[in-house]
Kinemage of the C-alpha trace (Angstrom):
@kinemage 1
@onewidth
@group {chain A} dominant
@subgroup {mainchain}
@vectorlist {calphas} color= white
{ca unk a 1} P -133.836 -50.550 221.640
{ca unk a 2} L -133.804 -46.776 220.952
{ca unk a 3} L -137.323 -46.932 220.163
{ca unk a 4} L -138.366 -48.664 223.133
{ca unk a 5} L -136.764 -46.122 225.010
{ca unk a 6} L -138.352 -43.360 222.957
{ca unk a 7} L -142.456 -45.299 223.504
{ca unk a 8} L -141.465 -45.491 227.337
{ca unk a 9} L -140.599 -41.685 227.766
{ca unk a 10} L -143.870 -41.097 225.455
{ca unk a 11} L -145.642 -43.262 227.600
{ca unk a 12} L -144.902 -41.816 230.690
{ca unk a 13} L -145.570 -38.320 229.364
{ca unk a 14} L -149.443 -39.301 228.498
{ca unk a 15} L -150.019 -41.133 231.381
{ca unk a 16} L -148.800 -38.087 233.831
{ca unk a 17} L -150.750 -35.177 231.228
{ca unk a 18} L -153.741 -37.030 230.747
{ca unk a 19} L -154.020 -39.447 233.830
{ca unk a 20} L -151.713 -38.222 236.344
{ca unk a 21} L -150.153 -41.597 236.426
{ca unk a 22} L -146.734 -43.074 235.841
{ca unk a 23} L -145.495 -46.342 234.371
{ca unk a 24} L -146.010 -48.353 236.772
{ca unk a 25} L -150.061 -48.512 235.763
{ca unk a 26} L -149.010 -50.663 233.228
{ca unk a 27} L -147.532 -53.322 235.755
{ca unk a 28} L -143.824 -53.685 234.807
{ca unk a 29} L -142.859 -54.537 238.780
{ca unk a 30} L -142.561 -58.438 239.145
{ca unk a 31} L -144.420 -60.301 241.167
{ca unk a 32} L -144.879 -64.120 241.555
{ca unk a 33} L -148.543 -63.460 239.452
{ca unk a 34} L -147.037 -61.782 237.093
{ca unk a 35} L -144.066 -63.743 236.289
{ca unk a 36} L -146.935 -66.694 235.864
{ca unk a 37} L -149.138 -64.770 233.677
{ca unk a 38} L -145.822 -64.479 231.445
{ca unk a 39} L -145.093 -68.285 231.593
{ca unk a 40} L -148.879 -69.347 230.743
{ca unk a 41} L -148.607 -66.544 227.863
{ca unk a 42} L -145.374 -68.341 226.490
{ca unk a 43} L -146.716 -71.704 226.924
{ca unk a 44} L -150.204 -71.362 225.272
{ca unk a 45} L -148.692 -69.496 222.351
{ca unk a 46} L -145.935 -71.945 221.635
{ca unk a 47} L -148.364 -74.667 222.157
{ca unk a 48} L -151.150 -73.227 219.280
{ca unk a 49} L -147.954 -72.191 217.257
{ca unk a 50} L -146.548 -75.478 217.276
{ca unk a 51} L -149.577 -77.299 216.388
{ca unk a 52} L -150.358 -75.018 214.025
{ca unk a 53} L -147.396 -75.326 212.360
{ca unk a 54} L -147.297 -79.205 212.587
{ca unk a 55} L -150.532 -79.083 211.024
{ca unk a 56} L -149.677 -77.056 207.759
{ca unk a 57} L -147.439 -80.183 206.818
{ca unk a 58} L -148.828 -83.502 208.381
{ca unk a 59} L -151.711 -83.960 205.827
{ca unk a 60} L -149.751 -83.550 203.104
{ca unk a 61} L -146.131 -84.831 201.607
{ca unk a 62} L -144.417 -82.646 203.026
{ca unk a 63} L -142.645 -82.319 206.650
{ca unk a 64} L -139.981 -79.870 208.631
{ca unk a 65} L -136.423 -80.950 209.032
{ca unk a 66} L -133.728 -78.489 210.450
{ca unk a 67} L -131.918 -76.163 208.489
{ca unk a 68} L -128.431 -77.431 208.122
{ca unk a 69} L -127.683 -73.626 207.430
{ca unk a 70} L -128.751 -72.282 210.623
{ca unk a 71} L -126.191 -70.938 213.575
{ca unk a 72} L -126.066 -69.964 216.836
{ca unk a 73} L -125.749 -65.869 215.773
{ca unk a 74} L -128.692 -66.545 213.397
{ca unk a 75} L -131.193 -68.297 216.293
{ca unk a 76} L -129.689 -65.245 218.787
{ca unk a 77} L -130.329 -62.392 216.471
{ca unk a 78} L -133.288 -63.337 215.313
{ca unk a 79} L -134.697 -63.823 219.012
{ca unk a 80} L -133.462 -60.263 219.822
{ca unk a 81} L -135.760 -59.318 217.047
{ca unk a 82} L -138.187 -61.245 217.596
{ca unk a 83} L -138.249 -59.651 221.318
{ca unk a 84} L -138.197 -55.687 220.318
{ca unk a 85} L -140.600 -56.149 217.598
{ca unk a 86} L -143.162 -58.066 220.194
{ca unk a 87} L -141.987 -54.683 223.239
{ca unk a 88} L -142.235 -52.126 220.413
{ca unk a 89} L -145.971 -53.136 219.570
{ca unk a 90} L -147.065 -53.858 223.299
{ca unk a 91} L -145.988 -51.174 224.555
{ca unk a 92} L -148.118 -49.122 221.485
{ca unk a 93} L -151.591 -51.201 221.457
{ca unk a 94} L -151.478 -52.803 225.237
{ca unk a 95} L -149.596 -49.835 226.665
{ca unk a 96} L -150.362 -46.140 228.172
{ca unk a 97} L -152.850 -45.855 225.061
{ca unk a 98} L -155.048 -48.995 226.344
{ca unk a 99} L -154.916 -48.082 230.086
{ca unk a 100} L -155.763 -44.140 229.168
{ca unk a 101} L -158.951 -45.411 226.783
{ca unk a 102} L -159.778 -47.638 229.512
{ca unk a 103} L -160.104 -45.231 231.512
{ca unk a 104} L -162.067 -42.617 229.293
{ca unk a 105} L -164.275 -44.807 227.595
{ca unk a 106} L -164.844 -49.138 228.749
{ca unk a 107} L -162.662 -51.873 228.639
{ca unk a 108} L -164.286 -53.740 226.038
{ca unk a 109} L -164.840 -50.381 224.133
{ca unk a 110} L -161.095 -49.661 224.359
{ca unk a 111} L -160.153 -53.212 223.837
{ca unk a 112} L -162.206 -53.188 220.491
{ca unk a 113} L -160.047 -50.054 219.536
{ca unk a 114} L -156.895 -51.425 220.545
{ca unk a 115} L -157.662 -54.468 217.970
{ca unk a 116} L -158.656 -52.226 215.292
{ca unk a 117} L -155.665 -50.430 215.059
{ca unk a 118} L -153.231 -53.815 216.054
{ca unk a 119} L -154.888 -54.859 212.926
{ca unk a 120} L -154.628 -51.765 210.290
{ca unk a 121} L -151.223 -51.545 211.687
{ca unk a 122} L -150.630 -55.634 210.087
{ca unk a 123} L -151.975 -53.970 206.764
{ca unk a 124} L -148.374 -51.916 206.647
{ca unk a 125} L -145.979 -54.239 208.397
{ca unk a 126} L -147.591 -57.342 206.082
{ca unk a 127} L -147.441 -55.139 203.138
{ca unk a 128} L -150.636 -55.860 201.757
{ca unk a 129} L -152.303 -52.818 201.802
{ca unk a 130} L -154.338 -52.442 197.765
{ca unk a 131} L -155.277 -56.076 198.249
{ca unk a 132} L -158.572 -56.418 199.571
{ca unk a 133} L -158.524 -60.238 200.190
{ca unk a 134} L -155.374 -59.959 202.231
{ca unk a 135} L -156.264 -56.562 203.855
{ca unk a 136} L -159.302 -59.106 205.188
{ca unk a 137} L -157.137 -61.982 206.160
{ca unk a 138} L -154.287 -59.714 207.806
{ca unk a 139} L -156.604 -58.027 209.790
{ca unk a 140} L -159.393 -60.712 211.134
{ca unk a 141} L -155.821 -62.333 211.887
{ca unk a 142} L -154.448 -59.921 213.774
{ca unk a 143} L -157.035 -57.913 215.256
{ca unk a 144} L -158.683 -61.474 216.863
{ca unk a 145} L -155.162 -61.694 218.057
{ca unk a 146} L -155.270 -58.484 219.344
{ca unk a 147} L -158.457 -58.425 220.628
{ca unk a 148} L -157.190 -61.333 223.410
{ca unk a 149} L -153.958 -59.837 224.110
{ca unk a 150} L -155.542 -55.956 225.032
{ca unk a 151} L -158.336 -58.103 227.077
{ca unk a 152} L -155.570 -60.146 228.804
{ca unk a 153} L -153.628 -56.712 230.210
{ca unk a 154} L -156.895 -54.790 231.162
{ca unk a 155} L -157.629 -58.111 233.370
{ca unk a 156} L -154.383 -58.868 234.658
{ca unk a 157} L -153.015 -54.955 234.612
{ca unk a 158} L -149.929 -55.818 233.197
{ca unk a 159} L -148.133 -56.304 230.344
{ca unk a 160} L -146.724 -59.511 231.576
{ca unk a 161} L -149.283 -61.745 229.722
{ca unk a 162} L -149.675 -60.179 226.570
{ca unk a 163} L -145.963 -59.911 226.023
{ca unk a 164} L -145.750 -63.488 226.991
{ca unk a 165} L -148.478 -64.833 224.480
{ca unk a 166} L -147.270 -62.078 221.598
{ca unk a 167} L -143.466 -63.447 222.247
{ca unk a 168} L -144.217 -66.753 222.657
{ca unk a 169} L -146.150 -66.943 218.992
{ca unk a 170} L -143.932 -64.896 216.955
{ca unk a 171} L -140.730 -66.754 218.541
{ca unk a 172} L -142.153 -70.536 217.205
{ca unk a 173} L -143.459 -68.987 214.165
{ca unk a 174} L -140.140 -67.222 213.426
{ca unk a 175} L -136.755 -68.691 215.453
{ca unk a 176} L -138.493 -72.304 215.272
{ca unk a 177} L -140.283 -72.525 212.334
{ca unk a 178} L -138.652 -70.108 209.788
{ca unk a 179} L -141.854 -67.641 208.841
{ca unk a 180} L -141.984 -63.943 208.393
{ca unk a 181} L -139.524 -61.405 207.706
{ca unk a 182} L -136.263 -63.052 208.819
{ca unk a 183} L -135.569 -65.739 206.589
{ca unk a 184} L -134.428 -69.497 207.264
{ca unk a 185} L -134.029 -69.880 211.193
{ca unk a 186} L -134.006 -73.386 213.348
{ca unk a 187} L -136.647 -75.627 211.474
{ca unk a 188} L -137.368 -75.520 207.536
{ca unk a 189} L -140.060 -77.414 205.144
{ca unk a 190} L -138.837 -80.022 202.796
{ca unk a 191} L -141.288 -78.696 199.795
{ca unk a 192} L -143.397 -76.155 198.946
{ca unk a 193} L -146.748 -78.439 198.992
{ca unk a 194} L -149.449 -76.530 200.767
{ca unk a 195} L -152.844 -77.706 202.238
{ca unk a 196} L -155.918 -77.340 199.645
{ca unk a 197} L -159.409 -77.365 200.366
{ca unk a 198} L -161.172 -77.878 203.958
{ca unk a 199} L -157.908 -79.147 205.319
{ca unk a 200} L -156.650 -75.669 204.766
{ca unk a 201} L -159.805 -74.222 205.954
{ca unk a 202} L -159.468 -76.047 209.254
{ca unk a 203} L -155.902 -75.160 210.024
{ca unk a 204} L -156.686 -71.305 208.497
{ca unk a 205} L -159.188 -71.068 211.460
{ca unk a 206} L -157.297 -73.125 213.942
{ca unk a 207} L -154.663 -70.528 213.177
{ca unk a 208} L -157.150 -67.607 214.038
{ca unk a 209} L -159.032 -68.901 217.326
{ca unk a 210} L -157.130 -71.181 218.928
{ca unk a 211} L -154.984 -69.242 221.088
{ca unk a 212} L -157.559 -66.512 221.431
{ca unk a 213} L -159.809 -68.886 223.021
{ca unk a 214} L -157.197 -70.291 225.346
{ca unk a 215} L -156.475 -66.696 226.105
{ca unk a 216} L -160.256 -66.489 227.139
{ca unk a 217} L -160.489 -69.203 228.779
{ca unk a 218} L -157.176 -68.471 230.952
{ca unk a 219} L -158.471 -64.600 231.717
{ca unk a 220} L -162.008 -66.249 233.056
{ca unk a 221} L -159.373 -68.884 235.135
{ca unk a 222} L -157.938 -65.963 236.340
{ca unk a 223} L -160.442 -63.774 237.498
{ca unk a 224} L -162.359 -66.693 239.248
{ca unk a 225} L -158.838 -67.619 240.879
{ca unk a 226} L -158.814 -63.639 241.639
{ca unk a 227} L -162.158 -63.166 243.331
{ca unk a 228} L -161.864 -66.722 245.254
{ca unk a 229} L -158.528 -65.712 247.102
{ca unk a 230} L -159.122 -61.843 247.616
């Protein structure tokens, strides 16, 4: 939480040197919109995540079960990570950097550039920086994911979305489904079979575009729904 704190002070500084704005440019006040945006962000992400997930196993022999293991402290903590790690990284590529090279350059200019650097930053974090194939994978990945997210604060002007689609992947992909960096959680496989072939293919890209279409298709919702009742 330290660090938080340390990116919000940061924040504020380059918003009021180079702007001559404070934080609340990047929409942290709650309104009934915003607190929407955030539930639509959860549920498309934990909808794609979920079916993702569902679909790495039901072609095969192989299945999730829960982890007998798992406890209450172990689904808690790993939330509360779960939830910096998701603040610590909006607040750095959708944060005062996004809204200041929105305002000196384009949105989809600074957009683009906010996905870049969402995805060289996956190269370090993924630890697969020397390996060209994954350096690809890691950052089509995450900079298609990024690309959505940095699109869905420059139309909504809040973090409220983004945070809600970035949480609500990483929490089923993590707490729910046990992958990444924090071990066993709520749900485990029952083998190590993995999809081959265009199965895999299918669900690799499914994994890519789904939600960043949704995210699309929601911001285009929204700014229709926008224009219609202002």
């Amino acid at each position: 939480m330290i660090g938080i704190i340390v990116e919000l002070i940061i924040s504020w500084l380059l918003l009021w040197f180079i702007s001559k704005k404070d934080l609340s440019v990047l929409g942290f006040k709650p309104t009934k919109g915003r607190v929407t945006n955030l539930g639509v962000g959860l549920l498309l992400a934990a909808s794609c995540c979920t079916l993702y997930q569902i679909m790495t196993t039901a072609f095969i022999n192989n299945s999730w079960v829960l982890n007998k293991q798992v406890t209450g402290k172990i689904i808690l903590e790993n939330t509360r990570w779960t939830l910096v790690s998701v603040l610590y990284e909006e607040l750095i590529f959708r944060g005062a950097l996004l809204y200041i090279a929105i305002e000196k350059l384009s949105v989809k200019k600074a957009c683009i550039l906010s996905a870049v650097g969402f995805g060289i930053y996956h190269w370090f974090t993924f630890n697969v920086l020397g390996n060209p194939f994954m350096m690809a994978i890691t950052f089509l990945m995450t900079a298609i994911a990024g690309l959505s997210w940095a699109f869905a604060f420059a139309k909504t002007n809040s973090l409220y979305l983004p945070i809600g689609l970035h949480f609500g992947w990483n929490f089923i992909n993590t707490v729910v489904f046990s992958n990444g960096q924090r071990g066993q959680a709520i749900l485990v496989r029952t083998n190590e079979n993995q999809l081959q072939g265009i199965l895999s293919l299918i669900v690799f890209l499914f994994q890519i575009f789904a939600l960043a279409l949704l995210t699309f298709w929601y911001l285009n919702w929204f700014s229709k729904n926008k224009k219609t009742s202002s």
